[in-house]
Each structure stands twice: as C-alpha cells, then as structure tokens.
C-alpha positions in Angstrom: 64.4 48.0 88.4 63.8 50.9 85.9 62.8 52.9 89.2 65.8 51.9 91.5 68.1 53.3 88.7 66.5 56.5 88.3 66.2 57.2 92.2 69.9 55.9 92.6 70.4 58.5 89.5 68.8 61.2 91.1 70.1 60.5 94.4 73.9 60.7 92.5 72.8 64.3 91.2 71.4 65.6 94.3 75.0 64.8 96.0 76.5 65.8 93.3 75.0 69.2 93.6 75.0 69.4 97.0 78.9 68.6 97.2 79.0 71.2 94.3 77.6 73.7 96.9 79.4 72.9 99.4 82.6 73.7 97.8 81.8 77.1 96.1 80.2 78.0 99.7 83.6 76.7 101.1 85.9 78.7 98.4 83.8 81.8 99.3 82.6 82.1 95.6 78.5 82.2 97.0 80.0 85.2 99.8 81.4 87.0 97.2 78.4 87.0 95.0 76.3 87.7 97.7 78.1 90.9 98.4 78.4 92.0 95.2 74.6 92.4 95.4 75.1 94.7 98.0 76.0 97.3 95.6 72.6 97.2 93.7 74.7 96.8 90.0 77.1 94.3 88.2 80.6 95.2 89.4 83.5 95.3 86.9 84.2 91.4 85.7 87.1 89.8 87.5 89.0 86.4 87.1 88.7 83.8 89.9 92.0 82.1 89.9 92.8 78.4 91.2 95.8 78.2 93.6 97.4 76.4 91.0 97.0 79.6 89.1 98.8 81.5 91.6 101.6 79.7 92.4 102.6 79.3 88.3 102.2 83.7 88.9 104.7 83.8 91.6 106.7 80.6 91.0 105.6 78.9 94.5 105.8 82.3 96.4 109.4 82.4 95.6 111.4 84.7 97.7 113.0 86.6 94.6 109.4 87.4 93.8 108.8 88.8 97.0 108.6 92.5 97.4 110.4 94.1 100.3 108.1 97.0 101.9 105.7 97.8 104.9 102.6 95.8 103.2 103.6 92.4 104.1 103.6 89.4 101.5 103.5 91.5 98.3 104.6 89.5 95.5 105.4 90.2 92.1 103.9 87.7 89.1 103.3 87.0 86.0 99.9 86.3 83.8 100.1 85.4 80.5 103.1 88.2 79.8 101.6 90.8 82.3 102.9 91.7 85.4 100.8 91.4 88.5 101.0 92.0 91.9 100.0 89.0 94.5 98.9 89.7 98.0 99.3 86.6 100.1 97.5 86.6 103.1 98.7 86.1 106.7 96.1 84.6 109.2 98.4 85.2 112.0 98.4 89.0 111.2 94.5 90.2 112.7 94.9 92.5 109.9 94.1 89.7 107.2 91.0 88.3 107.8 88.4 86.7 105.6 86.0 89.3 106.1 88.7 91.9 105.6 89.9 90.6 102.3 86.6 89.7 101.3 85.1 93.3 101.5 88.2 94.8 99.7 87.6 92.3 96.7 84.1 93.5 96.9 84.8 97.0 96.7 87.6 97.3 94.1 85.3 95.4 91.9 83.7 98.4 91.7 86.5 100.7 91.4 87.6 102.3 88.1 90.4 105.0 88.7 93.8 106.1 87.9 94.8 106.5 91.6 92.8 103.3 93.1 94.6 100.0 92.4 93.0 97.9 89.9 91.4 94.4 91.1 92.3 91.3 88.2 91.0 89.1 89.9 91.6 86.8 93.1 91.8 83.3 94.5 89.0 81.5 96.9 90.6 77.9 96.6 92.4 78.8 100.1 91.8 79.5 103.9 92.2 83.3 102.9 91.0 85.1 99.6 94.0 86.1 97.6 93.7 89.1 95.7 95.8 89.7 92.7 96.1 93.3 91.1 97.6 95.2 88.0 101.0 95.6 88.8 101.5 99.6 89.8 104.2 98.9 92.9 107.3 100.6 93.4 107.0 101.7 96.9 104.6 102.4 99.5 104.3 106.0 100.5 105.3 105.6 103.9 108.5 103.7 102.7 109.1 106.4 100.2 109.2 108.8 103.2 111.5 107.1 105.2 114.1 109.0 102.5 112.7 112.3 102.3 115.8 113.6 100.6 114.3 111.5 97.4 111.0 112.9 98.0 111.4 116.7 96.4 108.3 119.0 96.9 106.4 118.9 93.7 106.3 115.1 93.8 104.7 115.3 97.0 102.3 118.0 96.3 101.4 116.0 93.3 100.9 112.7 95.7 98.6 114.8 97.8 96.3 116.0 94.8 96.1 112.4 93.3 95.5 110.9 96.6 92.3 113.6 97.2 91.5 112.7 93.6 91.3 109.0 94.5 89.4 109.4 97.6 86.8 112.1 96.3 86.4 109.4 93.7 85.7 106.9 96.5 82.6 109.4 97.8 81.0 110.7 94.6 82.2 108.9 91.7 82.2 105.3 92.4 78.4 103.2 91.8 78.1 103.2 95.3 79.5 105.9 97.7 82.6 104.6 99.5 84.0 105.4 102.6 87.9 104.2 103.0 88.1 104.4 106.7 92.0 103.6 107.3 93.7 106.5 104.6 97.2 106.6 105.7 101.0 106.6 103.9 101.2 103.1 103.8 98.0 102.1 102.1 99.1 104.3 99.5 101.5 103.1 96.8 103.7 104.5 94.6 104.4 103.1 90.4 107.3 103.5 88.7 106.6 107.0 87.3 105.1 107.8 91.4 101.6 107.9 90.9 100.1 107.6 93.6 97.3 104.7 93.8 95.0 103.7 96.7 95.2 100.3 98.3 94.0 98.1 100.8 90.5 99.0 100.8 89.5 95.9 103.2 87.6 98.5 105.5 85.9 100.2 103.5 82.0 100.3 103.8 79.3 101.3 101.2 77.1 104.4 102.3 73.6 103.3 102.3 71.4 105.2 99.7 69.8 107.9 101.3 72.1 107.9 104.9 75.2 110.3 105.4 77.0 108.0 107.5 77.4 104.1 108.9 76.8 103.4 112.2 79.8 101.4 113.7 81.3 101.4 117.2 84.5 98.8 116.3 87.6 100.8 116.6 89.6 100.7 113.3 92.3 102.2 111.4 95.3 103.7 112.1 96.5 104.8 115.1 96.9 109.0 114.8 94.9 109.0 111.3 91.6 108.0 112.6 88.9 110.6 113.1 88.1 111.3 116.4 84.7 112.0 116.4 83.9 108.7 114.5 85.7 107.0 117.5 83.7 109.0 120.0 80.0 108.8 118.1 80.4 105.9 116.3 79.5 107.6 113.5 81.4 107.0 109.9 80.9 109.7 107.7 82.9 110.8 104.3 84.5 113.6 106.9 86.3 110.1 108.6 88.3 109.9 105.6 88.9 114.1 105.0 90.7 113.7 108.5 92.8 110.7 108.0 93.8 112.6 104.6 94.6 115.9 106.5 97.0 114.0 108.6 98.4 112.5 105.8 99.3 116.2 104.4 100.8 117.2 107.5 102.8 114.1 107.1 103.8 114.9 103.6 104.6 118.6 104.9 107.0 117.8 108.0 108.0 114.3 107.2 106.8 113.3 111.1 104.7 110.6 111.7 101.1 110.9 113.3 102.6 110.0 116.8 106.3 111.0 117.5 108.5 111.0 120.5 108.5 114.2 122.4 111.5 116.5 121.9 111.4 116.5 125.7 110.0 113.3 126.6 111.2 110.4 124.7 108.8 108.1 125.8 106.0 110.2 125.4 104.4 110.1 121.9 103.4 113.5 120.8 100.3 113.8 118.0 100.9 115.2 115.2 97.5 117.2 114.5 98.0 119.1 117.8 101.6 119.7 117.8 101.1 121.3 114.5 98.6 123.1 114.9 100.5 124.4 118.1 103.1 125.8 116.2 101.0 127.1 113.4 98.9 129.5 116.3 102.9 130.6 117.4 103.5 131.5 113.7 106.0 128.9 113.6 105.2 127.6 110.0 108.5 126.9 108.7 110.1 125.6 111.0 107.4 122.5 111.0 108.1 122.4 106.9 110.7 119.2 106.5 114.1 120.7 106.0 114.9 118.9 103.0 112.0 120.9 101.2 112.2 124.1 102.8 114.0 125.8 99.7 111.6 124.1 97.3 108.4 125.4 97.5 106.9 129.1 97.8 105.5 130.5 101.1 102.3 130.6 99.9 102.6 127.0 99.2 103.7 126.0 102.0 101.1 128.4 104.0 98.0 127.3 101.2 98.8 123.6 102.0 98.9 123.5 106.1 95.4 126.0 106.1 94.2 122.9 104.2 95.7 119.8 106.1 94.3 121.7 109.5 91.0 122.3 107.8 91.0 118.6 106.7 91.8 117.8 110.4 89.4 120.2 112.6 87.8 118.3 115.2 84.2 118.5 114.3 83.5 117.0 110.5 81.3 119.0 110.0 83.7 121.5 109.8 86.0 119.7 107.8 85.7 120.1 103.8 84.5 117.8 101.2 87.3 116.2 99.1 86.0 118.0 95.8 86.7 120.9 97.5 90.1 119.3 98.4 91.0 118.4 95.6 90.5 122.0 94.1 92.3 123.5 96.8 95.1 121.2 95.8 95.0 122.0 92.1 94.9 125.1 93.0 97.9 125.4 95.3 100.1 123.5 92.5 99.7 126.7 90.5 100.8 129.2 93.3 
C-alpha cells in the first residue's frame, strides 16, 4: 500500500513537472533563457509580466491609451505610478513574429544607453511576446518629419549625432557587438525633450567573437536604407548599419524619403543615395538642402554633413566609416 502511494506520489510530481515545463516552454520563458546565453553574460534583469499585468497597464488596450504614429499598436500604461510604453503585437503584420520580438527582447536586455530604448520587462503568457519599455515616446522620427517646418536644423543635427551615438554604442559598447540591420526614421523615436532613442531592435544579430560579419542571405530591412552589398554578398557587417545611417542623414538633410517619385516620372521611384549624390557631383548642394532649413545652418554645415551622409553611403563598406568616427565627425560639425 505504502508503495502504491509513493509511486502514485511520484507519478503526481513527475506530471506536475512535466506540465510545469510544458507551460514555461509554451510562454517562451525556456527560449528566452536560452538566448540570453547566447551572449556569454547575465543580461540586465527584466520583469516577466502576466497578461493580467498588462491589461491593468493599458486598461484592456483602451483606445485612449493608444498612441497614434507609424509603429503600430503602441500603447501608453501605467506600473505602479510609472509610465510605460506597451507594444502589442500583430500576427497578421509579417513584421511581428515570435522570433522577431523574441530576439529584440534578447538584445535590449543587454542594452544600457541614453539613445537605445530601455526594456522593463515583457509578457510570454500570449501567442506573441509583448514587450513593455520606459516610456520615452512623443513621436517617431519619420512622423516628426512629415512636418519639417517643426523640425529646425539644430534639432536635427542633434538627432543625427545621438542616433550615431546609439548605434556606435550598438558595435563597440554593448557586451556583445550588435548589429541593428533595419536603422531608418521610423525605428527612431523621439521623447518629449526630442532625444532621439533607438527602437525596434527585432533584427538585430550579435557578431560572433572573433568574426567581422554574419553570414545571412534573407532579405531584410527597409526598402532604400538597406546596404547593398549585404544584399548582394550576404554578408552583414557593422558597415550594414553605417549605410542605413547615411541615408538617414540625407533624409534629415532634404526631408525626401529613400525612394521618391521622379520630378519627371511620377510613377517611377527615384533613390535617394544616387539622386543626391548626382546633384552633389553638379555642385548642386543647396538646392537638395530642405527649404525650410536652408537659412538655418552654415555652408560648411551643410557641406561637412552631406561629405559624411555620402561617405556613410559609398557602395563598398569597406569604404564606408566606422560610427566612432561618425559620431566625431558629427560633434564636430555641431561646432562649425
């Protein structure tokens, strides 16, 4: 009798645990930890949330707690007195996937910068992780741009240098070297005071100790901001994310987006990189330079900061520069 008990009682335990492991396997709470490893050190402690924790932050995903802009299903909460900002994920966008929202989790963990968004915490209870960060939202950069009256030239050359502060953090600061891989205006946003901060870091990849680049031959990013010798070799280097950045200047400069319809032909998208770079060899500078900035800056600004977007943007990365050397570049055109 004694022995039925105890096998019944160690049969209940073994369930017990196996059930146990079934559901952290199913919340993703094993994946996450077994990513985390991937980085070779204890990332930065964050807070696993139940969905029941979530929906008290946003009050059910109201709609007044929704935020309006180009990252969709952004919502503003609350935790204990603190604001927080909730992304809710959308498995009919391809964009939010779990392996996607998974990696970015994994990677801000280990983030710890003024211009990178800061990771609480996040929620595995559901189909889709759901991230939850320090609450630094105003507007994306892309959205910001949209009114370029609003955006004088100073702010934007301090965007710039923040931004290359961010990423050069990404490649040489962080525990592990990061690469971003899909840099453009609107996975940068801007606080109330328009700092600028990093954000959506779900394709990032970890540089291998040792290696210069990760092999990959998926297609992703962007379309105009990713770097064209990546797409034809394969190849992601640290140089992948100096290009996306360059086009991001030239966006900050002219206020065009990385394709644009043709003065001439409408339906014909023009690149950005080229068509600048056009008028730059004509020694048509200024007449590229957004007209609601024109009188803002010096020449030598304005000259200083497109020798550096069309360096960032050469075609061969080896060519490009690194983003220390960006970022001082940057600093240095501020003081022109």
């Amino acid at each position: 009798m004694d022995c039925l008990r105890r096998r019944k009682a160690l049969s209940f335990l073994s369930n017990t645990k196996k059930k146990a492991a079934a559901r952290e396997y199913r919340n993703g709470e094993a994946r996450l930890l077994a990513q985390l490893k991937r980085f070779g050190r204890e990332s930065n402690p964050i807070m696993i949330f139940t969905l029941r924790d979530i929906l008290l932050m946003t009050n059910n995903f109201s709609d007044t707690n929704r935020i309006v802009s180009s990252i969709a299903s952004l919502y503003k909460g609350t935790l204990g007195g603190r604001l927080v900002l909730v992304k809710k994920p959308n498995s009919d966008q391809y964009l939010d996937t779990q392996e996607r929202l998974m990696n970015s989790i994994v990677v801000l963990s280990n983030m710890n910068h003024n211009n990178i968004v800061k990771l609480i915490g996040c929620c595995l209870e559901t189909q889709l992780p759901i991230p939850v960060y320090d609450f630094a939202f105003n507007v994306t950069l892309f959205d910001r741009m949209r009114f370029p009256e609003n955006m004088p030239w100073k702010h934007r050359l301090r965007i710039a240098a923040e931004i290359a502060d961010g990423l050069n953090y990404m490649h040489s600061g962080a525990p592990v070297p990061i690469i971003h891989r899909d840099i453009h205006p609107q996975h940068v946003i801007l606080d109330e005071f328009c700092t600028a901060k990093i954000i959506d870091l779900g394709l990032s990849v970890p540089v291998p100790l040792g290696e210069t680049h990760v092999e990959d031959d998926i297609v992703v990013g962007n379309w105009g901001y990713g770097d064209p010798e990546g797409l034809l070799t394969g190849k992601v280097t640290e140089k992948s994310d100096v290009y996306s950045f360059g086009v991001t200047l030239l966006h900050l400069l002219t206020c065009k987006q990385a394709r644009f319809p043709s003065d001439f032909y409408k339906n014909i998208p023009e690149e950005l990189v080229g068509w600048f770079l056009s008028k730059m060899e004509d020694g048509h500078l200024l007449e590229t330079i957004d007209i609601s900035i024109r009188g803002e800056g010096s020449l030598k600004q304005f000259q200083a900061f497109a020798e550096i977007a069309l360096r960032c943007t050469r075609a061969k990365g080896v060519e490009r520069p690194a983003m220390k050397e960006v970022v001082l570049e940057l600093r240095r055109i501020k003081k022109l």
